[in-house]
C-alpha positions in Angstrom: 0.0 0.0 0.0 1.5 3.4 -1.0 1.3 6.2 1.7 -0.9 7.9 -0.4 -3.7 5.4 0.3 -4.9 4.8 3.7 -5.9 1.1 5.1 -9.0 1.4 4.1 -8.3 2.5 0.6 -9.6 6.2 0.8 -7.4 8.7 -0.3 -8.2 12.0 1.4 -8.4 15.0 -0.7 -6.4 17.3 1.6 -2.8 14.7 0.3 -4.0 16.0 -3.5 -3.4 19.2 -4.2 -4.5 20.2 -7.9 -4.3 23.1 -10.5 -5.0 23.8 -13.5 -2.5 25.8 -15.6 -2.1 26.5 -19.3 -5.3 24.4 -19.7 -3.4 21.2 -17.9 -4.6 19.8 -14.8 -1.6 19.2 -12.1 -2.0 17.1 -8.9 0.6 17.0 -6.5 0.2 13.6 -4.4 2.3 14.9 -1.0 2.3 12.0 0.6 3.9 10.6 -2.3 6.5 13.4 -2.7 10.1 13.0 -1.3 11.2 16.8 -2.2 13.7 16.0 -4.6 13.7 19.3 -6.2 13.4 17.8 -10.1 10.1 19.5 -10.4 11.4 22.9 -9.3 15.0 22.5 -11.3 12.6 22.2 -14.5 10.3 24.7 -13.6 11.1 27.2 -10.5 8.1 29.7 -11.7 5.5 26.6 -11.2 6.6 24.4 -8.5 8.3 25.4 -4.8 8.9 23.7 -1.5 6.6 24.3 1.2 7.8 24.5 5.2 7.5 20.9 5.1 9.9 20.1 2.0 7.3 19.1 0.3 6.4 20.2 -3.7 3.8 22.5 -3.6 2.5 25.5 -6.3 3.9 28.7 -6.7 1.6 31.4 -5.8 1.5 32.9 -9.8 1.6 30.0 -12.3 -0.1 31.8 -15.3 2.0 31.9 -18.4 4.1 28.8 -18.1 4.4 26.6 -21.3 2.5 23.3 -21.3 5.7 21.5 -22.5 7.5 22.3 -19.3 5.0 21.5 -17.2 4.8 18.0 -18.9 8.8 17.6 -18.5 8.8 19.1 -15.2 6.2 16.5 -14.0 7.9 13.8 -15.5 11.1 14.0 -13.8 9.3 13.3 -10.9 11.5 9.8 -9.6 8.6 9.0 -7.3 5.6 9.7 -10.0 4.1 12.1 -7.0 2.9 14.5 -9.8 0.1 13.7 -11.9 -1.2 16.0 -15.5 -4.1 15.5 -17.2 -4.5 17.5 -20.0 -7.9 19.3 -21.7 -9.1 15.9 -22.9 -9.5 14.4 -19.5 -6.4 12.2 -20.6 -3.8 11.0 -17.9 -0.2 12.2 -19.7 2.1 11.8 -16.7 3.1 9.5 -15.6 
């Protein structure tokens, strides 16, 4: 069982934190996340650390391209960042 998912199965929506930018739907599983700063070494206008070393969103994330969103979120070595894009389809990971 991962940590996102508790014993009974039920992930709670306070470990997801989701936004959409440049029409792409990010989710940031924290429970997941290990802070290993790929995110924020591809794109340090989208993602930050939080007090708890953990990847959260910056507070402005308008105007950032969808491809390095997709390549930030796919660096990801623990897959703790999910996009979907304007189609409802999963593209990372």
């Amino acid at each position: 069982m991962s940590r996102l998912t508790k014993d009974d199965g039920i992930t709670p929506v306070k470990d997801i934190v989701e936004r959409k930018v440049s029409d792409l739907l990010i989710k940031i599983e924290r429970p997941n996340c290990i802070g290993s700063k790929n995110c924020i070494n591809v794109a340090p206008k989208l993602f930050e650390l939080d007090g708890d070393q953990i990847c959260s969103f910056k507070e402005n994330t308008e105007g950032i391209e969808k491809e390095i969103i997709v390549e930030a979120c796919s660096v990801c070595p623990v897959s703790a960042l999910i996009v979907i894009d304007e189609t409802s389809k999963q593209i990372v990971p």
